[in-house]
N, C-alpha and C positions, 0 to 999 in steps of 0.2 A: 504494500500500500504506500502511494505517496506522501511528501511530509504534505500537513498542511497549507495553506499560500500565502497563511501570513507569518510560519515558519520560512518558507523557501525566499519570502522577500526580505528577512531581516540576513537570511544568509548573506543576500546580495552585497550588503550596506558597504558602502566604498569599493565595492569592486568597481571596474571598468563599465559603461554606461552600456558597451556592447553586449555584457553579459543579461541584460535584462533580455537579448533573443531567446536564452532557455527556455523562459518562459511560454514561447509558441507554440499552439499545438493541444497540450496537455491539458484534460479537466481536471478544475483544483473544486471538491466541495465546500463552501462554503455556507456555514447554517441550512437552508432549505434549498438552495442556491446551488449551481454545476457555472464556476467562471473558467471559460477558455480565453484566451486570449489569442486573436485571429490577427492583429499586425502588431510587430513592435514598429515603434521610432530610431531612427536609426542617430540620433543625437537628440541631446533634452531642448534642439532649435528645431528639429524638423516637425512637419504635422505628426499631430498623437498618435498614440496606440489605440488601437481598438480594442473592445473584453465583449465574447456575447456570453451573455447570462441566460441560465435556461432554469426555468421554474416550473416546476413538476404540478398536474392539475390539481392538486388538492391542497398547493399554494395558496393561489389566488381563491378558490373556492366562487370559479365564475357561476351564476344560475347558468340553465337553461337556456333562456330566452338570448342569453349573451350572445351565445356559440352558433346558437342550431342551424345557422346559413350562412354564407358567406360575406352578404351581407351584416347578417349581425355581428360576425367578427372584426369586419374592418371596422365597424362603428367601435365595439370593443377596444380593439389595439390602439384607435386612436384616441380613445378616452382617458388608457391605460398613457397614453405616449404623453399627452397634455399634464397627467398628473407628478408625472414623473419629471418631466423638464420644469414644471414650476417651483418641486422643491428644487433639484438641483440652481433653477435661478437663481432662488433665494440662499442658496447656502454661497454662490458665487457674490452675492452682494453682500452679504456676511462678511466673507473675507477679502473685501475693497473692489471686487473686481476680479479678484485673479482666478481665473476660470481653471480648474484639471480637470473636474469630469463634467462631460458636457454629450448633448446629443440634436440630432438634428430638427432644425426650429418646426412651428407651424404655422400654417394661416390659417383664414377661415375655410377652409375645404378641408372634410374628411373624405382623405386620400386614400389608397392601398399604400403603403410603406414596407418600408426594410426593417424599420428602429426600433419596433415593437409588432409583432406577430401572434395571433392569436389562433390556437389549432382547435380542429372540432373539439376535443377531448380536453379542451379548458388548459393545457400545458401553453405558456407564455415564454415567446422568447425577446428578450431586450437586447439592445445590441446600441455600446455607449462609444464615447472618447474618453479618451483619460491620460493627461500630459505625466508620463512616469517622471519623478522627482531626482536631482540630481544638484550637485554643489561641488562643481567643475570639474564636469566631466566624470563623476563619479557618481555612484549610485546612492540616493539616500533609502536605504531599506526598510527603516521605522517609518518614516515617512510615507514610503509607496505602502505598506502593509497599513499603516492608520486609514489610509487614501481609499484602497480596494477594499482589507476586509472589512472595515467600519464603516467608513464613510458611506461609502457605493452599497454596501450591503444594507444599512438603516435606511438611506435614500427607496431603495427596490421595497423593501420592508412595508415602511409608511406608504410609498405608492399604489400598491398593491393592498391594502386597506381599502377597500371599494365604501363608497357609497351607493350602496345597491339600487336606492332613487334616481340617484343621478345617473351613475352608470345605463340604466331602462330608460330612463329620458333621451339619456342622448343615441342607445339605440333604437329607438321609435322614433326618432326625428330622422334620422336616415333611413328606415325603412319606411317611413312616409313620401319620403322623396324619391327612393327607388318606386314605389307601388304608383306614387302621383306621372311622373317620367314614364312610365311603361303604359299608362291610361292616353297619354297623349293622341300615340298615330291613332288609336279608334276613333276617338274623339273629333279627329282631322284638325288638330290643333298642333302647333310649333311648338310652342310655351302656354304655361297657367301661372300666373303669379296671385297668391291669394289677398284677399282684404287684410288691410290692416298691415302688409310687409311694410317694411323699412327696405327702400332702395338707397337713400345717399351713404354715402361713406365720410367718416370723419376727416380724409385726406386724402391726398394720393399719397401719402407714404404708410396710413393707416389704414388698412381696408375696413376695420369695425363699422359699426354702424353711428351714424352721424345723431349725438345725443337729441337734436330739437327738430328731427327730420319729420316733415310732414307724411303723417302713415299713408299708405295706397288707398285710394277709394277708387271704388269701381262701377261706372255708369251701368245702368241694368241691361241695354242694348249691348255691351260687351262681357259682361259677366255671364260664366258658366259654373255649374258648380260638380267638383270631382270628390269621389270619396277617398281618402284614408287610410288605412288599415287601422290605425291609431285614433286619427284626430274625428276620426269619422267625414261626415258631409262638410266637404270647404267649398266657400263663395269666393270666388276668382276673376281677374283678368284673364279672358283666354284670347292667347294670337291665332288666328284660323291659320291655316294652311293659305298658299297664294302667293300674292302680294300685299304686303301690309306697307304705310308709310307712318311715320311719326314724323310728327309736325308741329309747328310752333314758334312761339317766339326766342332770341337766346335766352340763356340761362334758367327757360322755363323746366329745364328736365328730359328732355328729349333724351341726348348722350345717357343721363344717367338709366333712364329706361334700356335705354342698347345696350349698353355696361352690364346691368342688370340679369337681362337676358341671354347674355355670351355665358355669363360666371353660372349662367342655373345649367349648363350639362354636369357640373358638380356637385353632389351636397355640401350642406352646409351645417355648421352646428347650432347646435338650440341659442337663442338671442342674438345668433346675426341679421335676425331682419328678413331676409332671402331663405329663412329655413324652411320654407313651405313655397320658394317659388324653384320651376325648373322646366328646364328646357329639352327637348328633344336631344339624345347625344350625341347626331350626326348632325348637328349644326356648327358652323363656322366662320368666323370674322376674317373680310378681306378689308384688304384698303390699299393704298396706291405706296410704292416702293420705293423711292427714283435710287439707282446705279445698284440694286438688287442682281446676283445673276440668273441666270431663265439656262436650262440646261434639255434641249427636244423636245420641248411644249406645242404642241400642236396649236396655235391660235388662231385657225382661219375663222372660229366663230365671230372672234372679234377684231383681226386683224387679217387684210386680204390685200392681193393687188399691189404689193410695195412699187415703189417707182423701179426699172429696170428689172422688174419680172421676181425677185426674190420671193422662197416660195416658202411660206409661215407653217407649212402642218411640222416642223421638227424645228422649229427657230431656238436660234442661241443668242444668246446676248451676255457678257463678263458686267453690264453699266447701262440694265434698263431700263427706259425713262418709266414716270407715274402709270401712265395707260398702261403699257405693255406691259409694267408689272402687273397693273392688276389685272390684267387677262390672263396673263398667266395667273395668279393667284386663284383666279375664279377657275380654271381647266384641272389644273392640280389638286385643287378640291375637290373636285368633281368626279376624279380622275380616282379619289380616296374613299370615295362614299358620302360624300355630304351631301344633305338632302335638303339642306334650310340654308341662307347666305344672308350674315349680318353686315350691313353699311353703312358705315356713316359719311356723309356728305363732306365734313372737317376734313374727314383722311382720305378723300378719294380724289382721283384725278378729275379733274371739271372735263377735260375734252372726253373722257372715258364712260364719264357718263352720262352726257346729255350733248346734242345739238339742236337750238332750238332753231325756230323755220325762220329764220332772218338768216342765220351761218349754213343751212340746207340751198336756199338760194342761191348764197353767193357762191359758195364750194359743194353745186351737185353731188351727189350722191358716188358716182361713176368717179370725180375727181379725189373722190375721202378714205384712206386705208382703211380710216377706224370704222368700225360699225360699233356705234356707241350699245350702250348695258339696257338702256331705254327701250331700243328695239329688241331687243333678248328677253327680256325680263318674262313677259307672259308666255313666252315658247318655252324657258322653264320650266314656269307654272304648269303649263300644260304638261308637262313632260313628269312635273311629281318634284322638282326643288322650288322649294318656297325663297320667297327675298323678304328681308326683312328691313326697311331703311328709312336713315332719318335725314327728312329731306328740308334746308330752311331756305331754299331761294327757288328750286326745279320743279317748276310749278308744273312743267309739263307731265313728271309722272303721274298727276291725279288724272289723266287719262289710261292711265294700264293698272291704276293701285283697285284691290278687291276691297280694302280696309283702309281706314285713314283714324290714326289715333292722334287725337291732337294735347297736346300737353299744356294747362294753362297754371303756373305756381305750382308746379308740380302734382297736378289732379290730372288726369285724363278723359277728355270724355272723346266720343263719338263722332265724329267728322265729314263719317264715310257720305251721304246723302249732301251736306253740304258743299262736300268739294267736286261731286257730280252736278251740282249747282252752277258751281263755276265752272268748272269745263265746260258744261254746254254754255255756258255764256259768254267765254272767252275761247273760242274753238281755234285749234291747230291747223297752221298751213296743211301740216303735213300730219297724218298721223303716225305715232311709233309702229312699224311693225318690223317682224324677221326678213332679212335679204333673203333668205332661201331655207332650207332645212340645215338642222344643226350637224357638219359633217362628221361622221364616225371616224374617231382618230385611232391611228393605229396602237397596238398594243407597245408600251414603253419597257426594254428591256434595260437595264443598269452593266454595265460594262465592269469584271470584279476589277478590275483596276483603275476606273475609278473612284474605287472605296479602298484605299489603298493608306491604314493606318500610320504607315510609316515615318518618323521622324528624324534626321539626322541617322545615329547611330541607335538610336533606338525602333524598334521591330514595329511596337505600338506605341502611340501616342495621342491619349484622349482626354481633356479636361473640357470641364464646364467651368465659364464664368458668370458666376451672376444667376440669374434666373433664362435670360434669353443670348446666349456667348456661349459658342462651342470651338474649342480647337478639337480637328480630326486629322491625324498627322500630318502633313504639311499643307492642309486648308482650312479655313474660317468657314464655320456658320453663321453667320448673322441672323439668330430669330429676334430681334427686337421689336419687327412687327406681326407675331404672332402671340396676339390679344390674350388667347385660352392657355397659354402655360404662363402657372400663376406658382409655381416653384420650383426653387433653382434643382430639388431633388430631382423633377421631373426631365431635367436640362439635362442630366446626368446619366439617367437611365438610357436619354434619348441615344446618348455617347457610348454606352455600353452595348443598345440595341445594333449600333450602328457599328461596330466592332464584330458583335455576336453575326450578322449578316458579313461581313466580310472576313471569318474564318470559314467561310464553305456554301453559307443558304445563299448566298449572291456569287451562280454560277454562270452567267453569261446566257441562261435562256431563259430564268424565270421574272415575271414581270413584275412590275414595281407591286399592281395588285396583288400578286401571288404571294410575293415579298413579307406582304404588310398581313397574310391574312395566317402566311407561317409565324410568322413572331406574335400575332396574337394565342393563335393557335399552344403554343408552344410557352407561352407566360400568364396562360388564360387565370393556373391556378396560385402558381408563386411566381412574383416577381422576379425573385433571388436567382432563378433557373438561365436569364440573361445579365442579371447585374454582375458587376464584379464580385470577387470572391465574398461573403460577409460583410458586404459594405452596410456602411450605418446609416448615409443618407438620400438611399433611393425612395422617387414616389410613380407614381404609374402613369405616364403620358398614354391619351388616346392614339388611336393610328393613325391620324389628320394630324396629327402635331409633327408626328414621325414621319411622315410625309411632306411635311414641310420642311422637314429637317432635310431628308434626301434631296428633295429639289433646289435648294438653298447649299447644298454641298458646291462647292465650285469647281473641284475635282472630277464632277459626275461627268461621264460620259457612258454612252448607247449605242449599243448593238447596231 
């Protein structure tokens, strides 16, 4: 039997800092606790060491209700993950700041993660940081053992104390949101956001909910009401399927409604405001790019006929402008599965989406590459992807919108019969329609070399910056305009995905859809099965995210 861990670490005390790699590998028990330690630091300056801790199910002594679906465990693990980093916070502000064990943050979306794992059978696995202690270049081993078996052990201890109220609250608030989400396509509805949500946020660096925010109220002409599993019958804002516009004056809330409704393919947790509103999960925010790269985008729906005959069904572009990124953005979506398109008029290119019958006039139709989003938009509709946009000066769309939600102090009402008012009363030279049918683009296959991790001397090379900043061995991803990844964990994973496809799944004939439906297929049940080894702070991007990540590769190239 081995010694102890908080034996084996005072052995260390002054050894050389290297010697803390014994450490790896081995479970040490601790009280109720099995601590492995899964990386060391390879100096007391490099990033931490990682420890996963696995706790047997008659630890935590989860009910039933916690476990019994998969659902109910990601609400779990991230109830368990929140309580766990709060003490740790506080014991960091304790001691001034100086953080040694730590794990990875959260926002308001209950995620799937790494950091905390919750199995059918109630067994819990945590998985921290912890800066091993050192006083130059030597090891302090009282220190590390006060650290791991005390500290980190009382932390897991008091975490795992459930408040069995609370814990059921907050997993019936995510399976309210899963059951309300899955009500939607019958419904023929995009979104439901219920009476009474909080949509403002207190900042853009805060996502909480904005303490004096005026709550949702919902005109009865748009209100529909869905049931619950929980909350029982909710009275809601519903977005039909179609075309929807929101409209309004500035600052009246429009954005914040679009905001809104991007963030509800997520759940959310109990008092964010948004925890009973949600969105269809194949829906997706585009907006205009400029010097984005575009990597065999097919874009003749909206881009045709370039001057001197170039020919757009595979167009490339290292630097392209607003329109053409966002046609490609809208293809590549499209291209993923998205069946709803969020936009806002702020971030869109103006030539991209609208020409009105003054600029038709003077530059005929025959002279114009672009076929502006205007003309597309109900050939969508018809085809089964909805648009959802917030429109403050494009008056022409009230001729192709099915819905018109207008925002006044942030109250919304009904529109729709009025702005059919004005149209007929201000009618269009021209009206929007499609040039031709939407051409069937060909299947896009990924070239394995251009997924080619490699950096300098090293084999692989993959970090995340930030939440949207990916290096992939010697190329940049730039997601900064990809609205729906809301953390950096998820930037991460996207990194790992994108690695896991270029050791083998990206052979040179399977298509980017094929791609995208193996990696789901294949992390359906554990994340960890594409993350790196035990990492501590993966979260789970959809395949539209991952998909924007490959297209946004600069390296990519095709069959």
């Amino acid at each position: 039997m081995s010694a102890p861990l908080s034996e084996v670490l005072q052995r260390l005390d002054r050894q050389p800092y290297a010697n803390y790699r014994d450490l790896r590998g081995q479970g040490y028990p601790v009280g109720p606790f099995t601590f492995r330690f899964t990386r060391i630091q390879g100096d007391p300056f490099a990033p931490p060491s990682h420890i996963r801790v696995d706790a047997a199910a008659t630890r935590p002594a989860l009910p039933p209700e916690a476990t019994h679906s998969a659902d109910a465990r990601r609400a779990t693990a991230d109830y368990l993950h929140r309580a766990l980093l709060a003490i740790l916070t506080r014991s960091e502000e304790e001691e001034g700041g100086k953080a040694r064990l730590t794990m990875a943050g959260v926002g308001q979306e209950v995620l799937d993660r790494t950091a905390v794992r919750v199995a059918a059978d109630g067994s819990v696995i945590v998985r921290v940081r912890v800066g091993l202690p050192a006083h130059h270049r030597r090891i302090q081993g009282k220190e590390a053992a006060r650290l791991v078996t005390d500290e980190l052990a009382w932390a897991l201890k008091r975490s795992l104390k459930v408040d069995l109220d609370a814990l059921l609250a907050h997993v019936r608030a995510v399976e309210d949101q899963v059951a309300l989400r899955a009500a939607l396509a019958e419904r023929g509805l995009v979104a439901f956001l219920a009476e009474g949500a909080v949509l403002a946020r207190a900042s853009g660096v805060d996502d909480g909910p904005l303490a004096d925010a005026v709550a949702l109220a919902v005109p009865d002409t748009l209100a529909v009401e869905l049931v619950a599993p929980h909350a029982g019958p909710l009275r809601g804002l519903g977005v039909p399927e179609g075309v929807t516009l929101i409209v309004g004056g500035g600052y009246h809330g429009k954005s914040t409604l679009l905001a809104a409704l991007a963030r509800g393919v997520y759940d959310h947790v109990p008092g964010d405001g948004r925890d009973r509103c949600v969105t269809r999960a194949d829906a997706m925010s585009v907006r205009a790019e400029d010097g984005r790269f575009i990597g065999g985008v097919d874009l003749r729906p909206f881009i045709s006929h370039l001057p001197g005959g170039r020919d757009t069904s595979a167009f490339e572009s290292a630097d392209a402008s607003g329109s053409t990124s966002q046609a490609a953005a809208i293809v590549e979506a499209l291209e993923a599965g998205a069946k709803a398109l969020f936009v806002d008029e702020d971030t869109a290119a103006t030539n991209f989406m609208i020409r009105d019958a003054r600029m038709r006039r003077l530059v005929p139709t025959a002279a114009e590459p672009i076929t502006p989003f205007i003309d597309r938009v109900r050939q969508l509709a018809e085809g089964g992807v909805s648009s959802v946009l917030v429109v403050g000066g494009a008056g022409d769309y009230l001729d192709v919108a099915d819905t018109v939600i207008r925002m006044q102090a942030y109250v919304p009402d009904d529109a729709t019969a009025e702005a059919r008012e004005v149209a007929a009363l201000l009618p269009l030279g021209e009206s929007p329609r499609a040039p031709g049918p939407w051409p069937a683009p060909a299947p896009r296959v990924p070239d394995p070399a251009g997924l080619d991790p490699s950096k300098g001397r090293k084999t692989e090379r993959v970090r995340a910056i930030r939440t949207r900043y990916l290096e992939f061995g010697e190329s940049e991803v730039d997601l900064s305009a990809v609205a729906q990844l809301v953390d950096p964990g998820q930037t991460r994973l996207i990194g790992d995905a994108l690695l896991y496809l270029a050791r083998g799944l990206c052979d040179g004939r399977r298509t980017v859809v094929e791609l995208l439906a193996l990696l789901e297929a294949t992390w359906a049940d554990d994340i960890g099965i594409v993350a790196a080894y035990e990492a501590v702070d993966r979260a789970r991007p959809r395949p539209l995210e991952v998909a924007a990540a490959i297209n946004r590769l600069r390296s990519l190239k095709l069959k």
